[in-house]
N, C-alpha and C positions, 0 to 999 in steps of 0.2 A: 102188756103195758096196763098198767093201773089207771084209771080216769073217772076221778070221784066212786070211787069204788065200785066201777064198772070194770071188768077185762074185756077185753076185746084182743079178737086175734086178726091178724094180718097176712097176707099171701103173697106174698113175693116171688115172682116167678126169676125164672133163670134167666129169659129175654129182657124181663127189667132192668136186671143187676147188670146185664150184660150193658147196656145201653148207658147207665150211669156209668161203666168205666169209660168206655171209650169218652165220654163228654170229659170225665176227668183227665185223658188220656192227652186229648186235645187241648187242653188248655195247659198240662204241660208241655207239650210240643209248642206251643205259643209263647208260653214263656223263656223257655229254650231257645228259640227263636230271637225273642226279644234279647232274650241275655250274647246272643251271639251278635246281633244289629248294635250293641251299647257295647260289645269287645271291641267291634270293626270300627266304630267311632274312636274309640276311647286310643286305636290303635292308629287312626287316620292322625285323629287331634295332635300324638304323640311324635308321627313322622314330619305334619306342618311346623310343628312347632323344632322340630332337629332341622329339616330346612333353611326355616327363616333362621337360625339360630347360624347354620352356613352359610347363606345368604349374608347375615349380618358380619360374619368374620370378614366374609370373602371382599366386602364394599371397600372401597379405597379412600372411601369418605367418613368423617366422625358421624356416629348417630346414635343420640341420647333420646329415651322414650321418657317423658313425664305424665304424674296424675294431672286430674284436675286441679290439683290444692301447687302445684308447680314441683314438686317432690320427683327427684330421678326414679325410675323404676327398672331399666336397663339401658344398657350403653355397649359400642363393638368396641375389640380391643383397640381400632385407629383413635377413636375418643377416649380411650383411659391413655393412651400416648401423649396426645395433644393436649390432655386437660394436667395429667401428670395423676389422675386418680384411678382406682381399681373398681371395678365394681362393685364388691364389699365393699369400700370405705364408701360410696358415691350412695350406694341404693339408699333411700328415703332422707336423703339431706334437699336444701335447697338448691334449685339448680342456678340459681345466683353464684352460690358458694364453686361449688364444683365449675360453672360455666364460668368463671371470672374473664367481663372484655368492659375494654376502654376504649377511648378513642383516639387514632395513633396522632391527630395531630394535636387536640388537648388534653389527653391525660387523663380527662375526665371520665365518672365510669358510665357507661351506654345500659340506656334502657332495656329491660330483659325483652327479648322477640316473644318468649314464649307465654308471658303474662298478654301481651299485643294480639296471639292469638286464641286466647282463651277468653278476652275481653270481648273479641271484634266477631270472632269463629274463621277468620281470613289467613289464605297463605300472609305471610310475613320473613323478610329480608333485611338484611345488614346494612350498613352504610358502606361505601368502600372501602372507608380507611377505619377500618375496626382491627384489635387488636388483642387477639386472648390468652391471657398471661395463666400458666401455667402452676400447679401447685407447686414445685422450684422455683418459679419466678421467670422464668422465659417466657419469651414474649414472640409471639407468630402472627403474618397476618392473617384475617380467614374471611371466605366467603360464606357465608350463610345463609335457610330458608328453613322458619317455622310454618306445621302445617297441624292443623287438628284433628286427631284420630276421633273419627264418627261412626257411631251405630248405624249401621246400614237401616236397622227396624226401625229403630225409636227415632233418628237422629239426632240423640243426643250426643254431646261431647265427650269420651270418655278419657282425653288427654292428651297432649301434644307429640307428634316426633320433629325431632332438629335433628338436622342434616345439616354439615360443615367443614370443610378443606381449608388446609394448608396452602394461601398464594401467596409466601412469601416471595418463592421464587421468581415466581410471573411478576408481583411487583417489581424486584429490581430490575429483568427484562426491559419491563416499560419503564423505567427512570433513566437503563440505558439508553434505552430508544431515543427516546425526550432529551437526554444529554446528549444524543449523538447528533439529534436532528437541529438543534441548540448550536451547536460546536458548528457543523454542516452552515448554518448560516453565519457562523462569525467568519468561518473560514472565507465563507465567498465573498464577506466584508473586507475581508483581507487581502485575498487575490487581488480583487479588483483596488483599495488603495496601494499594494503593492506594486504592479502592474501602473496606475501613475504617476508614483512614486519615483518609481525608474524613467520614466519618460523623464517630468524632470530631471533626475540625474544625469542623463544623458548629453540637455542639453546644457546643463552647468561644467557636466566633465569636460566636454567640449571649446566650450568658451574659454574654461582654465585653460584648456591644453595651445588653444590660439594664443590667446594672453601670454603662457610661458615662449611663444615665441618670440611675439611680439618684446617681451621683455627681454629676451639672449641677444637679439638685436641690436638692445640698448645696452648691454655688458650693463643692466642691472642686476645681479648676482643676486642680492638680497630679495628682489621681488620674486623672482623666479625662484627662488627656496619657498617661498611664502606659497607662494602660488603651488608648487610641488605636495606641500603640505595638505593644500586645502582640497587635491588632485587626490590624494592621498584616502584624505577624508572618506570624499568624495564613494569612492569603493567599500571603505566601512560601512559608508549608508549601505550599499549595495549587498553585504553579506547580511546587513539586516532582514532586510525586506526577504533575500532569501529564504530566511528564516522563519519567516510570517508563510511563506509560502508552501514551503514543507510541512509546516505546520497545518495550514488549509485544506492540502493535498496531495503531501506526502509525495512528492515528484521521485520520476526516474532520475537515478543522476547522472550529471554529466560528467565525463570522467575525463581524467589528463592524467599523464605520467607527472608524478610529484613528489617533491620529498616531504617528510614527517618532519623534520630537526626543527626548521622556522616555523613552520604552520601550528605546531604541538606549544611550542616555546612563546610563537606570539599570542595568539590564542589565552592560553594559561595568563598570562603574565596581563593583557587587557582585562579577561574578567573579576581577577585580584585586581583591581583598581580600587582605592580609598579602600580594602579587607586590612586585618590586619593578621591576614595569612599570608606568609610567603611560599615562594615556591623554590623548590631544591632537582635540578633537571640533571640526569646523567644520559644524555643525547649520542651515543656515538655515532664518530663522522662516516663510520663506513657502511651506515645503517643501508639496507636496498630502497629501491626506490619501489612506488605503491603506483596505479592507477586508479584515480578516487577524484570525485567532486568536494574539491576543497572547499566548497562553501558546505557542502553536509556536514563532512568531517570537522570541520572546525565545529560544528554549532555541535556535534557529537560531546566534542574536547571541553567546550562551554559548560554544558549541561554537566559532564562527570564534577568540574572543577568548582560549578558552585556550589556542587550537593556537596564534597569534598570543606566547602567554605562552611559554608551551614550548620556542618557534622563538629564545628571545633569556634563554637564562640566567643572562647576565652582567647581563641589565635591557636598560631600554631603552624605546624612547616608539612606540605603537600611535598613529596614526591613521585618526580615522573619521571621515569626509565625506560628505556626504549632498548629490543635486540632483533638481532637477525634469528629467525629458526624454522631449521632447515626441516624436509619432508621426517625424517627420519629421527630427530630429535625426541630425547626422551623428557621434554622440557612440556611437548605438548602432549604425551602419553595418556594425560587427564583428562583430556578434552576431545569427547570423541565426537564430536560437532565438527571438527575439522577435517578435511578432506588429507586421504593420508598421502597423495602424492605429489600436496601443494607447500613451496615455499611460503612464511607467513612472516610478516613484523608486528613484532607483540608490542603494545603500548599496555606499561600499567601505573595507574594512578592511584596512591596510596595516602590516605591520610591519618592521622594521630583522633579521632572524635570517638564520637559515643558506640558506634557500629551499630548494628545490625541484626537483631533473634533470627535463630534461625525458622522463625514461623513465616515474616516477612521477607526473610530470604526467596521463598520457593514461590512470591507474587510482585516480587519487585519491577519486575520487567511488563508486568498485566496494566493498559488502560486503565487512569483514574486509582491505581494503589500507590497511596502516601501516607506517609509516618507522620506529614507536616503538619499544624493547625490550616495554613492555608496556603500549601500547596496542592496544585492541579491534577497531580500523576499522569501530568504526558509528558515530562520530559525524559525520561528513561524509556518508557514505553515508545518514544518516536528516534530515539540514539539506539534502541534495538531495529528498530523497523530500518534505521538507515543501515546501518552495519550487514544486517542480513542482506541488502538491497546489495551490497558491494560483495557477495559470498563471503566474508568472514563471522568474527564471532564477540557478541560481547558477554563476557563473566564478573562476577564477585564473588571473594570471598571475605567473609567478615567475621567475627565473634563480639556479644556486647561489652562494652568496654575495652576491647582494645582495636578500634578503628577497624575499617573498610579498606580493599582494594579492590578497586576495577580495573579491569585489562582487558584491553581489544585486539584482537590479529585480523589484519587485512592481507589478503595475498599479496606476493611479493613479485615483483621485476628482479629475479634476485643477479646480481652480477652488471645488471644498469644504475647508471647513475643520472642526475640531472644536469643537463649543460649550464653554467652559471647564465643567471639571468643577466641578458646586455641594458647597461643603462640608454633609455632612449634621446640621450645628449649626443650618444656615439651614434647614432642610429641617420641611416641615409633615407633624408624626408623624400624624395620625388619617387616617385613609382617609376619601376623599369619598363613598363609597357604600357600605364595609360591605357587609352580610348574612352567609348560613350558608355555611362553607364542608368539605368533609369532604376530611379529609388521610389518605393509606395509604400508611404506614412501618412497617418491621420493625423499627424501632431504637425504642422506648417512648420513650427521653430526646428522641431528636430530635421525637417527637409530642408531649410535655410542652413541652419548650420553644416549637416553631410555635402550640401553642394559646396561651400566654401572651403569645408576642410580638404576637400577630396579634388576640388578643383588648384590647391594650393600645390596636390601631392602629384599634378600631372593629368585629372581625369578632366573628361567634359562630362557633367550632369544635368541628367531632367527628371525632374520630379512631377507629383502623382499623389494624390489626395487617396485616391481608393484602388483599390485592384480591378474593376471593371474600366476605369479611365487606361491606367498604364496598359491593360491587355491592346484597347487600340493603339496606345503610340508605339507598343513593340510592333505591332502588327505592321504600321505605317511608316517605320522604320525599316524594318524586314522588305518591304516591301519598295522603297527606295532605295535599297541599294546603300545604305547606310547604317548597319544595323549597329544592333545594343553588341558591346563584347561582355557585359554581368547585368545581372537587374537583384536589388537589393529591396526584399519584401518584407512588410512589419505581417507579423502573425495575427494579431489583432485586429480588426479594423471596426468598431463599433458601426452599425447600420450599414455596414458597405460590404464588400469583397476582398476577404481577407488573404493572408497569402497563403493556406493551407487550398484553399480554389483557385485561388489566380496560378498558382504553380501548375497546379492540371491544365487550367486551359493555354498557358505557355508552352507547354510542352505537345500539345496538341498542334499549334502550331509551328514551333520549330522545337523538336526531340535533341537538337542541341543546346538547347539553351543552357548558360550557368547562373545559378541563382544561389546567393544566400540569403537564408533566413535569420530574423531577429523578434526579437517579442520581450517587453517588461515582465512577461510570464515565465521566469527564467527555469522553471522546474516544470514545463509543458514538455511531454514524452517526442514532441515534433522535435525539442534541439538538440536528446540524445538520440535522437534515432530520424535523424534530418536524410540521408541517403535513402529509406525508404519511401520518402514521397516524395524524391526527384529535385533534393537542392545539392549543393555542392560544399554548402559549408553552413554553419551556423554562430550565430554571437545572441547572446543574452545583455540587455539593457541593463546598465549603462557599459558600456565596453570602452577599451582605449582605442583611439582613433589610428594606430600606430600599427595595433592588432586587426584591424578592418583594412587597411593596407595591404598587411602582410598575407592575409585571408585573399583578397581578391587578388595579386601577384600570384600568389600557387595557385589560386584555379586559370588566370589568365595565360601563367608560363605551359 
């Protein structure tokens, strides 16, 4: 090497040079190293990031990530569902645009959460009744919670994630709730004016039915029409309130052997009152007979007949036909709801209106679904609840514009018929057997009246405010040597001892006893199914006095 025109030489041994590689050697092995530590990285980063990327598909909840500036930067596919956007179209728009929510009971549009948190640096939440409308235009409700993605080092902010579900569902849930709970108290509004409603009736039925004696007496014909009439009434009240009560709480029914022909015909032809729908009946006489709560049934019959009304406001003609059909018939082949080796009688109600899509076809029968501005949708849904209650079936068929028909099948008595009803003119008032009988009512008037009536017809009675009173006089009775031959209990007995207890503890003391039960409650499971708690017979408020007779003769005979 040359150095100001100096040479100089240098001696390099072979330990030197040796020494320099290896130091070169190592620092490529270092680097090597390095480059393999920045692979493993770059390899880790790559697998977190396909995790959280499944992670994010896998969540059941929407979730949009934004910058700082409010800009989408990723979102799972549950949030390009619910917003109605891709993430291509979504990535760096505002998430105002893409997040579109209002507020479901103003309309009005709702403050962005995620501006909330980029202001404040705080979780942040929805209002509950928020509403996010969709790039289509649909509309969901949703729960949601903004939170701020932060630098663990710096902690700075470096953007938001939103997190959001679909509770549309759970809303309606709770609206049913809240309507059922709603419903739940009117109904027990109802029971219970139902229930005094009948007491009075009771003691009005009663009074009439004296009255119309007192009037045949005098061969005044004319009053004792009147007075039949108002007797008459009287009982309409009584399918009302039934009404209210099945309504309330959907009672077991109480069932009799009945015919369809007057029940169907009168029915119909009352709820057409002041319509300017007629009705057009093909009734035949040989129709079988049914066992059915004719107060269900009728309110069944009501409800087809006014929707029937409803469906044709310009007028128009309802028909209702009735047929016998048999286990085998190819009439019911359609209807495999029907048991195949029961006789049924079809009633179907048809009329000329608007009909029916078939979208609301397949919800007609469902709690609260109506076509109506303001109807309820329980009247269909509780003419199903009764029908099934009796094992038959109710159907439609309809198409729009050319009218509806509904038709019900109840099982059949088939080959019995109903004895004609005897008018109670012809009827022998004195009771064949008599004796003592001890009645418990909380209503005074209704115990004045049953002792008069019942003292007219041959009995001796004593009456009883509560059932804790009457358990001593049976007892005391029993016990002289003079006992009760029926004791006649109200089911109800506000603040006292009513007769679903008092029967147990009568029966305790004499296992013979005969008891009928009675209650304004007339859809209470005790009066269809009175033999299991130990009565002998049952009457629902207001009842005829004539029936209360006849009732205590069969158990006395």
């Amino acid at each position: 090497q040359e150095k100001g025109g100096i040479y100089m030489d240098y001696d390099i041994s072979n330990q030197q040079l040796h020494k320099e590689l290896e130091r070169l050697q190592q620092r490529i092995t270092a680097l090597e190293k390095d480059a393999d530590i920045r692979k493993a990285y770059v390899k880790l980063l790559l697998k977190e990031k396909e995790l959280l990327a499944i992670t994010l598909r896998s969540i059941g909840d929407g979730v949009i990530t934004t910058d700082t500036q409010g800009l989408v930067v990723m979102m799972n596919p549950v949030a390009e569902t619910l917003t109605g956007w891709n993430i291509a179209e979504a990535q760096n728009k505002p998430l105002r645009e893409v997040f579109h929510i209002i507020s479901e009971k103003t309309g009005k549009e709702v403050e962005n959460p995620v501006q909330k948190v980029l202001d404040t640096g705080l979780i942040r939440g929805l209002a509950n009744s928020t509403l996010l409308i969709s790039q289509e235009g649909n509309s969901r409700v949703i729960a949601d919670s903004a939170a701020p993605i932060i630098d663990t080092i710096t902690g700075q902010i470096l953007g938001v994630v939103l997190v959001f579900r679909d509770v549309t569902h759970e809303r309606k849930l709770e609206l049913e709730v809240a309507r059922a709970e709603k419903l739940e108290s009117v109904g027990i509004l109802a029971g219970g004016i139902a229930h005094d409603f009948n007491n009075v009736l009771t003691s009005i039925a009663g009074n009439i039915w004296l009255a119309k004696l007192a009037s045949k007496d005098q061969k005044s014909l004319e009053v004792e029409d009147l007075l039949a009439e108002a007797e008459s009434q009287t009982f309409r009240a009584k399918e009302l309130t039934h009404q209210l009560l099945t309504f309330s709480k959907g009672g077991a029914p109480i069932k009799k052997i009945s015919s369809l022909q007057e029940l169907v015909r009168e029915t119909a032809i009352f709820a057409l009152h002041g319509s300017n729908v007629r009705c057009v009946f093909a009734l035949p006489e040989d129709l079988w007979v049914v066992n059915i709560d004719t107060n269900q049934i009728s309110q069944v019959i009501n409800n087809l007949i006014i929707n029937a009304d409803q469906a044709m406001p310009e007028g128009g003609i309802i028909t209702i036909t009735a047929e016998n059909v048999l286990a085998n018939s190819v009439v019911r082949q359609d209807e495999p709801m029907l048991l195949k080796t029961v006789d049924y009688v079809k009633v179907s109600i048809q009329d000329g209106g608007i009909g029916i899509s078939q979208e609301a076809l397949t919800k007609i029968f469902e709690p609260y679904f109506t076509t109506k501005s303001s109807g309820s949708g329980l009247g269909l849904a509780t003419s199903f609840s009764i029908i099934s209650k009796h094992k038959g079936f109710l159907g439609v068929t309809s198409e729009l514009g050319k009218g509806a028909t509904f038709f019900l099948y109840l099982p059949a008595l088939s080959g019995e018929v109903v004895a004609p009803l005897e008018k109670e003119v012809g009827k022998k008032l004195v009771s064949m057997y008599g004796g003592k009988v001890l009645i418990v009512d909380d209503q005074n008037d209704i115990l004045v009246l049953l002792k008069r009536v019942l003292g007219l017809v041959g009995y001796e009675v004593i009456t009883a405010l509560d059932g804790a009173v009457g358990i001593e006089l049976y007892r005391e009775a029993l016990e002289s040597a003079n006992p009760f031959q029926a004791v006649i209990l109200d089911l109800t007995i506000p603040g006292g001892m009513g007769g679903k207890e008092t029967i147990q503890h009568l029966l305790a003391i004499d296992p013979q006893v005969k008891a009928i039960v009675t209650s304004g409650y007339s859809n209470d499971p005790i009066l269809s199914n009175f033999e299991a708690y130990g009565f002998k017979g049952a009457l629902s408020k207001p009842f005829k006095f004539l029936e209360l007779r006849e009732k205590l003769d069969a158990m006395l005979a």
